[in-house]
Steps between C-alpha positions, in 0.01 A plus 500: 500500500495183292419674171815706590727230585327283169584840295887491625528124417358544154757798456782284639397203272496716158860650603600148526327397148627786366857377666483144358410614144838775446724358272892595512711524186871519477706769476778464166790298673786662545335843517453786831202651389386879580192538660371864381178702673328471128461353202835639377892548467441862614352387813671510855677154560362389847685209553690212307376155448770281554611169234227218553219691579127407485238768441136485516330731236217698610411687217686621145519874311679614229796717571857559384636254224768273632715262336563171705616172539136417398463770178395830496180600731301819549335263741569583874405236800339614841685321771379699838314780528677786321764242357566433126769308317549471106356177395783469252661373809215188635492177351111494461431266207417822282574787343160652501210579854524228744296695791265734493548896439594697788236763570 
């Protein structure tokens, strides 16, 4: 029973590392930004992030081109499982890979 409990508390502590180490970058002010089920403008819009928005980024893929307040990206950021946004439209310090490649 300990080595059970000691396995949940590890799990519990790397969700919590894992947790603490996310960063969030900002959305383009001023913008509502589509939240498609893939990497691309011919994707289903799911939902729509409202102006102000944080977003952690999960993982990256190329996709659709899209020109932004940030340039022109193929570039397409995993927010959620079976979310992506254009990264033409995050203010993350760069217009190239700032995350891994989604799998």
């Amino acid at each position: 029973m300990l080595a059970g409990l000691t396995g949940a508390l590890l799990m519990v502590g790397a969700a919590t590392a894992e947790a603490a180490t996310l960063r969030y970058y900002p959305v383009a002010p001023g913008y509502r930004v589509n939240v498609r089920s893939g990497p691309g403008t011919s994707y289903t819009i799911i939902r729509v992030l409202p102006e102000g928005t944080q977003v952690a980024i999960f993982c990256q893929t190329p996709g659709t081109s899209v020109a932004g307040p940030y340039g022109t990206s193929n570039i397409w950021d995993n927010i959620a499982n079976g979310q992506y946004i254009s990264d033409a439209y995050v203010n993350t310090g760069s217009d190239g890979y700032i995350a891994d490649r989604c799998s």
